[in-house]
C-alpha positions in Angstrom: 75.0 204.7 95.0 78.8 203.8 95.0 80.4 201.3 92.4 81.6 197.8 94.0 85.3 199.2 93.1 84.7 202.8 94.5 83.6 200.7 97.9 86.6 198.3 97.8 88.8 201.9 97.0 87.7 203.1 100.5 90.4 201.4 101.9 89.1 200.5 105.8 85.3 200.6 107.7 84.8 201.7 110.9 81.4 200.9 112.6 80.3 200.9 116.2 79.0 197.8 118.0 76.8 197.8 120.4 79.0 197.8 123.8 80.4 201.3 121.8 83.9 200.1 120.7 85.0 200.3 116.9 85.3 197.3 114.3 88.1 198.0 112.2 88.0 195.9 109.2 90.9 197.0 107.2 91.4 196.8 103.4 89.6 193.9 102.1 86.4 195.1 103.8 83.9 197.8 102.1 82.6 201.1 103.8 80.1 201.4 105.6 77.7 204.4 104.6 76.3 206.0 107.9 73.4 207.7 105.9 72.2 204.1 104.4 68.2 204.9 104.0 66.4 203.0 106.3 63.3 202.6 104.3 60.0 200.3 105.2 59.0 197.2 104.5 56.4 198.3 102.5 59.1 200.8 100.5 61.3 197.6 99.8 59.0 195.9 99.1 57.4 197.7 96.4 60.9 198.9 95.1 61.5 195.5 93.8 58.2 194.9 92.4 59.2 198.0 90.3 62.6 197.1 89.6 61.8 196.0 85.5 64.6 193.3 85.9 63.6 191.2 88.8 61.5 188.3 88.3 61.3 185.0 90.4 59.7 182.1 92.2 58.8 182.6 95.8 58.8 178.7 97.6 57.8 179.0 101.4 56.7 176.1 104.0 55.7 176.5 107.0 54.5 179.9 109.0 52.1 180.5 105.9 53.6 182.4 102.9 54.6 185.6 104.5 57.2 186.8 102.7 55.1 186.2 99.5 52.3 188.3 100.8 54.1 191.7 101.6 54.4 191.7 98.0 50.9 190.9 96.7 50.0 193.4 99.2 52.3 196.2 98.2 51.0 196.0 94.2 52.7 195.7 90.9 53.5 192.1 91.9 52.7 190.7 88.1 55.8 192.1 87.2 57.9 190.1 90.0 56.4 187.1 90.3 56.4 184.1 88.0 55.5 181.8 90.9 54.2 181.4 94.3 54.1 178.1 96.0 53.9 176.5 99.8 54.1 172.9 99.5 53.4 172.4 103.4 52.2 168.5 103.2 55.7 166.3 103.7 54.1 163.7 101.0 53.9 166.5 98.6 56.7 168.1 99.6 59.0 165.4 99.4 57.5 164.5 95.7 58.7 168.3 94.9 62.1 168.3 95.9 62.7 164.8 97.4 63.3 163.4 100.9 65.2 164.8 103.8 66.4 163.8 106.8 64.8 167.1 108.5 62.6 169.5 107.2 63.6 172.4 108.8 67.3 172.4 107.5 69.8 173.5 105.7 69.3 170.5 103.2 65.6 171.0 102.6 66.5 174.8 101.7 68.9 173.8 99.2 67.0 171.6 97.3 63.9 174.0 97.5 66.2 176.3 95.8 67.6 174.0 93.3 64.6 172.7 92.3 62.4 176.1 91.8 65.1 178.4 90.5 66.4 175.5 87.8 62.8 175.2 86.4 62.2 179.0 86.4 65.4 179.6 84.2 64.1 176.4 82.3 60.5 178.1 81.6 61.6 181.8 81.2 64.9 181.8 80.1 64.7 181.6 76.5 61.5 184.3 76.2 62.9 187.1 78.7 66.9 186.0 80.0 68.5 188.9 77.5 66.2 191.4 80.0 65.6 189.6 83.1 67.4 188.8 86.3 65.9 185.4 87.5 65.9 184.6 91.6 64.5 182.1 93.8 63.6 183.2 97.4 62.6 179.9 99.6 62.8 179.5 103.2 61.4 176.3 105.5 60.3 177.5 109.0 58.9 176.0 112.5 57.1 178.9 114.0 55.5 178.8 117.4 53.1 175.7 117.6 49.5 175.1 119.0 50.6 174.1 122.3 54.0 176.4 122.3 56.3 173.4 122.8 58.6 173.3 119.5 61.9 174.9 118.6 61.2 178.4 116.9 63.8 178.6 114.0 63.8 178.5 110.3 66.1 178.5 107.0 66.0 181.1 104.7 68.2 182.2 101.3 67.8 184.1 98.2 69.6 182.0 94.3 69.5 184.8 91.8 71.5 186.6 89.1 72.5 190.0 90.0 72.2 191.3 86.2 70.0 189.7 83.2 72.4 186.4 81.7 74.9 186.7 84.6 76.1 183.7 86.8 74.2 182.8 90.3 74.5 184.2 93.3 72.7 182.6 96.9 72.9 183.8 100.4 71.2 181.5 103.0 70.6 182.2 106.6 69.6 180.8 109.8 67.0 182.6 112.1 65.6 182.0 115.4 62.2 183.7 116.4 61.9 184.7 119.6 58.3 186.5 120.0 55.5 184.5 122.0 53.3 184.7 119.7 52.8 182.6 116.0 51.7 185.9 114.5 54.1 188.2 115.4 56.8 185.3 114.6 55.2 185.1 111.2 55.4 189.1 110.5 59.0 189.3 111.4 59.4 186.1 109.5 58.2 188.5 106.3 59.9 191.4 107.2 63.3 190.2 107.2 62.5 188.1 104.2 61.9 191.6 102.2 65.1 192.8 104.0 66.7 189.6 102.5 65.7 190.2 99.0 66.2 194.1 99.1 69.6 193.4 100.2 70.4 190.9 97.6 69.0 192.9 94.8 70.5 196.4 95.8 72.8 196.2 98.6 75.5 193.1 96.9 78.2 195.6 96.2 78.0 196.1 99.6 78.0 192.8 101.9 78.6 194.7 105.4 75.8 197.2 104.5 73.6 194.2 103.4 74.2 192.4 107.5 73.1 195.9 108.7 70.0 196.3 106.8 68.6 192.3 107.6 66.5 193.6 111.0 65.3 196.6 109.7 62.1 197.4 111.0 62.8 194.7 113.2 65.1 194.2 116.8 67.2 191.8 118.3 64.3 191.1 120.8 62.4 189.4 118.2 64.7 187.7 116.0 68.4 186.2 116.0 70.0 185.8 113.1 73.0 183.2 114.0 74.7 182.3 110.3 74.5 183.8 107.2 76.6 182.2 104.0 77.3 184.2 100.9 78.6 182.6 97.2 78.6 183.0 93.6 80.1 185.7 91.9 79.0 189.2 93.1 80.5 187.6 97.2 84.1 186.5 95.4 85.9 189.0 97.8 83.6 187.8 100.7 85.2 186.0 103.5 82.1 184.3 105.4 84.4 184.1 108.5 84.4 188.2 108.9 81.0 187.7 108.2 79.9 185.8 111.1 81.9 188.2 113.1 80.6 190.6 112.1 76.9 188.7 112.9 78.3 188.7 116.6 79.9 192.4 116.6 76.2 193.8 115.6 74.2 191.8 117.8 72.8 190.2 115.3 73.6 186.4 117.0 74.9 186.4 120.5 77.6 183.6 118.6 78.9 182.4 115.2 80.6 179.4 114.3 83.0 178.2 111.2 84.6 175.3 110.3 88.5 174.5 109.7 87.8 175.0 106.0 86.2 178.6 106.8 82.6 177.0 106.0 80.1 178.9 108.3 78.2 176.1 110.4 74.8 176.8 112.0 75.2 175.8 115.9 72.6 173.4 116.2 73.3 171.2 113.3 76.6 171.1 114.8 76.0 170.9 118.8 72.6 169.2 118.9 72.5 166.3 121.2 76.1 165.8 121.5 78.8 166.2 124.1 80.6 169.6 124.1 83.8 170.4 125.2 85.3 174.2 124.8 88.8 175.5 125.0 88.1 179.3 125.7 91.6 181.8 124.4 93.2 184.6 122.5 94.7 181.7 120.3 97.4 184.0 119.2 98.9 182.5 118.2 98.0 178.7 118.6 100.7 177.5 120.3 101.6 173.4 121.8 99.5 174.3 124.9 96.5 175.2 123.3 96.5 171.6 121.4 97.4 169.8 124.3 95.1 171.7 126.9 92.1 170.5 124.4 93.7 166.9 124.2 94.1 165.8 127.2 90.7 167.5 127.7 89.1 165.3 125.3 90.6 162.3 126.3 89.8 162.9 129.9 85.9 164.0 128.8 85.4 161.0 126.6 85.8 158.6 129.6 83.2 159.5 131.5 80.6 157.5 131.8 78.2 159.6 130.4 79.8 160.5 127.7 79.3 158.4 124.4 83.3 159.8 123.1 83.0 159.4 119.8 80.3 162.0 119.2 82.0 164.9 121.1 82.1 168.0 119.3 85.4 170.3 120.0 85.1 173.7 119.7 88.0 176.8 120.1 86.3 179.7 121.4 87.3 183.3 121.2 85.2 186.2 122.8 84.2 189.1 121.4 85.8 191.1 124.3 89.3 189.3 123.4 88.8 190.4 119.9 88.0 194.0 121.8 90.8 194.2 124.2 92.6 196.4 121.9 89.4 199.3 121.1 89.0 198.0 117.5 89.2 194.9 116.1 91.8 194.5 113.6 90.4 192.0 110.7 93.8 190.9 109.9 94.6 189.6 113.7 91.5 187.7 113.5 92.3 186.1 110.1 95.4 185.2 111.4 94.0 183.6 114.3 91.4 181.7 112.3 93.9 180.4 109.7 95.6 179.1 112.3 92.9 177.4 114.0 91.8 176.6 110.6 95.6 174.5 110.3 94.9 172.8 113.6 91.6 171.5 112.1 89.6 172.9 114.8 85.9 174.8 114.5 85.5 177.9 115.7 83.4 179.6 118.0 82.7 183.1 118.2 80.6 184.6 121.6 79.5 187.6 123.1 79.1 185.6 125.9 82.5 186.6 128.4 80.6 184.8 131.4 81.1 181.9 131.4 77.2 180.6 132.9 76.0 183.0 129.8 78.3 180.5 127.6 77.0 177.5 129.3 73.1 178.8 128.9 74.1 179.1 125.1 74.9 176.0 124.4 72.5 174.2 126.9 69.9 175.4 124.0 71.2 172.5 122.0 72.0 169.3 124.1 71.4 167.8 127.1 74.1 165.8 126.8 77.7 167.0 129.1 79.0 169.9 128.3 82.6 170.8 129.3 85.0 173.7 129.6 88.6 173.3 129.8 91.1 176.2 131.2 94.6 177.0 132.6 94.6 177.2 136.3 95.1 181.2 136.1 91.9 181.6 134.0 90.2 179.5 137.0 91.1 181.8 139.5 89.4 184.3 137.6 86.3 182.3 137.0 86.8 182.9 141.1 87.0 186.7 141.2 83.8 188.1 142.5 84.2 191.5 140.6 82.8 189.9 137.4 79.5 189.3 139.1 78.8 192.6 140.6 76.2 193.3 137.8 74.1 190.3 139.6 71.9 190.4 142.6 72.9 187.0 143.6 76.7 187.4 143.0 79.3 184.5 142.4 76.5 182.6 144.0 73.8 183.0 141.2 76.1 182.8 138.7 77.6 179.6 139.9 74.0 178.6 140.2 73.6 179.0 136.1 76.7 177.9 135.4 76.6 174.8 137.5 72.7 174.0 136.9 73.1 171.5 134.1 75.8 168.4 133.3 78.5 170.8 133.0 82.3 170.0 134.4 85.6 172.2 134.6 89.0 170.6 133.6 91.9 172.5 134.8 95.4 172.6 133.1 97.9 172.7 135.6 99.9 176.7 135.5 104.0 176.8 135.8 104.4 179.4 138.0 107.5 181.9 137.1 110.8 181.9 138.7 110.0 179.3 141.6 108.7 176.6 138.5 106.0 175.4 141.3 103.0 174.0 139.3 99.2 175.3 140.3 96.7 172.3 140.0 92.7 172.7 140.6 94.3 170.3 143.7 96.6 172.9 145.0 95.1 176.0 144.0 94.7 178.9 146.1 91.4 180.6 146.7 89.9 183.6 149.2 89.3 182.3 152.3 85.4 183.4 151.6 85.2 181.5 148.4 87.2 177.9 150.2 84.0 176.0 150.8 82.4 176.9 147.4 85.3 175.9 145.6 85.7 172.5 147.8 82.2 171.7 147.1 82.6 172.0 143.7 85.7 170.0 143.6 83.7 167.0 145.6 81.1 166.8 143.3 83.4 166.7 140.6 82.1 169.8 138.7 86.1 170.9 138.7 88.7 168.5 137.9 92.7 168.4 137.1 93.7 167.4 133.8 96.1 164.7 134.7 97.3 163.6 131.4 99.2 166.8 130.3 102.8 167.3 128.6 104.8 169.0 131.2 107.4 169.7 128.5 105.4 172.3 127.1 104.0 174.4 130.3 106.6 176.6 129.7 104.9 177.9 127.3 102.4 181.1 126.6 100.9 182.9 123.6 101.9 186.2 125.0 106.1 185.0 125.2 105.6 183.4 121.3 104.1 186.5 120.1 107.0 188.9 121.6 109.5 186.1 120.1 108.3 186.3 116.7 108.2 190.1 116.6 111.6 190.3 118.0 112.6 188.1 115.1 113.8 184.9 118.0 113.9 181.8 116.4 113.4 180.0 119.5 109.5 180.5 119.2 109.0 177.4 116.0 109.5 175.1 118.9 107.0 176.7 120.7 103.9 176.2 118.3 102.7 172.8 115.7 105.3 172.6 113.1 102.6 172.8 111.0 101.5 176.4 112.8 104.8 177.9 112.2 105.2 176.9 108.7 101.9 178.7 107.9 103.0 181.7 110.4 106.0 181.9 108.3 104.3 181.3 104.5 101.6 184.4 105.7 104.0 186.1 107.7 101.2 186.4 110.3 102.1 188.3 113.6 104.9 190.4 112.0 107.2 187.5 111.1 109.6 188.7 108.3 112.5 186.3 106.7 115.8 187.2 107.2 
């Protein structure tokens, strides 16, 4: 197996994603090895009841203890571990590691590992730390219930020291279950549980290896992984941003989300029960439109009636296929982009979802409170072109159907059109003569509105024009972006800037 520094020496990884386009993740990424052993459950298993070194507490509630039991089953587990606990009652759960608000949540996980890994260091420490590398695996999970009617999702992470006496490490994850049945939520529960800690314990020089490995034995069909979040020492050169792109890129999660500090966010602690309101673009960079597109937006949104303002969550989303339109993605681009986003304060969403109903379905998992999309007037006379629906039976029709089917509304920013500086409303907009009456019913029923609140000193304005100026080395494009964008444009020298 290849040192950490002969990974990070490879210079660039290349791996394939599932609609066959390359990832390009460029120097600060580690190589992927294409002949990784796919081993079994069982294998993994047992290989770490093996490993001398490992030793640990294994804390699990709900979905019995099924990560546990693979290794009990295996054998050799006196050598691995120290402790096995489910505290499923709340009363004595909450004695354990104290009260939560929910216990199916981040929060609960945290304190589960807190709590189990601090006394196992406590215990052991002194009798076997110069030989032993401590870890505490916990998760908290809501699998299918009697009468099949609760959310199918649970919290999972690893705390543990890499080598004997060295610092922590954790990696936490999010997973939603999507078999019909308990049981078979409850094996794949296990399974990627041993993926989890095989991962931790032997894949850590290797983080993009270690995302790859999490559904083995396993398939999208049956479980989601939507956030993953690595620390501690051994995930220093870790950026959890490329991570949860790269959650996206392998089909792990059909979306990702970070924060404007480049924390990774799990989408329903973030989205659930609030109003949503998306700015879809390529963000690149972020210029004056962009900020004032999702402003007037949110002003406009929070007046509704329906809408209680102050709880509407904002969110900047860029598509996989955007990140695509190139052949590879180029990691640095997409730092760029999320730095920048990251200036603006904004929280980011990555999707595989380019259609927009498949976007809307997404997030209709987690409120039932208004969702809304704001776009320029050009994207909405692509959200018109029937060549996008082709792939469904129904057509425009059945996808305006999904898109349309809950509290959703379209708010158009007005386009600037060329040399004849005419402006192109949702008012004014031209559409096929076939496509006339859908588009007027959806304008009487409000489901697509005109921003009216805009800046019309800045619809001059378009990513594409800023990026050319800055490569050509025109000062003209600072006025173009935030002053705050093009000071950190300039101090990163994102997008080809150089100083004179």
């Amino acid at each position: 197996m290849k040192t950490q520094e002969a990974e990070l020496s490879a210079g660039s990884w290349t791996t394939k994603s599932k609609t066959g386009h390359h990832l390009s993740m460029g120097t600060s990424g580690t190589s992927l090895n294409p002949e990784r052993p796919r081993l079994s459950t069982h294998q993994k298993a047992l290989s770490i009841n093996l490993d001398p070194v490992r030793y640990g507490t294994f804390a699990e509630i709900g979905a019995g203890q099924e990560v546990a039991r693979w290794f009990f089953k295996v054998g050799a587990a006196a050598g691995t571990i120290s402790k096995s606990i489910s505290a499923y009652d709340m009363t004595v759960s909450d004695a354990i590691y104290g009260k939560s608000k929910r216990y199916v949540s981040r929060e609960r996980l945290e304190k589960m590992l807190d709590y189990e890994h601090h006394l196992n260091v406590e215990r052991l420490g002194a009798a076997r730390g110069d030989s032993t590398a401590f870890f505490t695996f916990a998760n908290t999970v809501s699998a299918l219930n009697f009468r099949g009617t609760n959310e199918c999702h649970g919290w999972m992470g690893v705390r543990y020291q890499a080598f004997p006496g060295d610092s922590d490490n954790q990696i936490i994850l999010h997973v939603r279950m999507r078999d019909k049945e308990n049981s078979l939520q409850q094996e794949a529960l296990g399974i990627v549980g041993v993926n989890l800690l095989y991962a931790a314990f032997f894949l850590h020089h290797a983080p993009n290896q270690m995302l790859e490995s999490l559904l083995d034995n396993l398939s999208t069909e049956r479980l989601e992984i939507d956030m993953i979040d690595f620390s501690g020492i051994e995930f220093r050169r870790v950026d959890n941003r490329v991570m949860s792109l790269k959650l996206v890129q392998l089909g792990l999660s059909g979306a990702a989300m970070f924060g404007p500090k480049g924390e990774v966010m799990q989408p329903s602690e973030v989205l659930r029960k609030k109003p949503i309101l998306v700015e879809r673009g390529s963000f690149r960079p972020v210029t004056k439109v962009n900020i004032d597109m999702i402003d007037c937006a949110r002003e406009q949104f929070s007046k509704e009636a329906e809408v209680k303002g102050d709880q509407v969550v904002e969110l900047m989303e860029i598509t996989m296929r955007n990140l695509l339109s190139g052949g590879d993605i180029d990691l640095r681009d997409f730092l760029a982009r999320a730095d920048l986003l990251a200036t603006a304060g904004k929280t980011v969403l990555i999707s595989d979802y380019f259609e927009y109903y498949r976007l809307a379905a997404y997030l209709g998992r987690y409120t039932n409170d208004p969702i809304a999309i704001t776009m320029g007037a050009a994207s909405l006379k692509d959200l018109f072109s029937e060549q996008y629906y082709s792939g469904l039976e129904g057509g425009i029709l059945e996808a305006f159907g999904r898109l349309f089917t809950r509290d959703l509304r379209i708010y158009v920013y007005p386009l600037l059109e060329g040399e004849s500086k005419s402006l192109t409303t949702a008012d004014n907009i031209e559409m096929p003569l076939e496509l006339k009456n859908l588009y007027m019913h959806l304008m009487d029923r409000g489901r697509i509105r005109s921003l009216e609140n805009y800046d019309k000193e800045v619809l001059h304005i378009f990513s594409r024009d800023v990026l050319r100026r800055i490569k050509e080395q025109d000062k003209s494009w600072e006025d173009m972006v935030p002053k705050e964008i093009a000071e950190t444009i300039k101090a990163r020298r994102f997008f080809g800037w150089q100083p004179e």
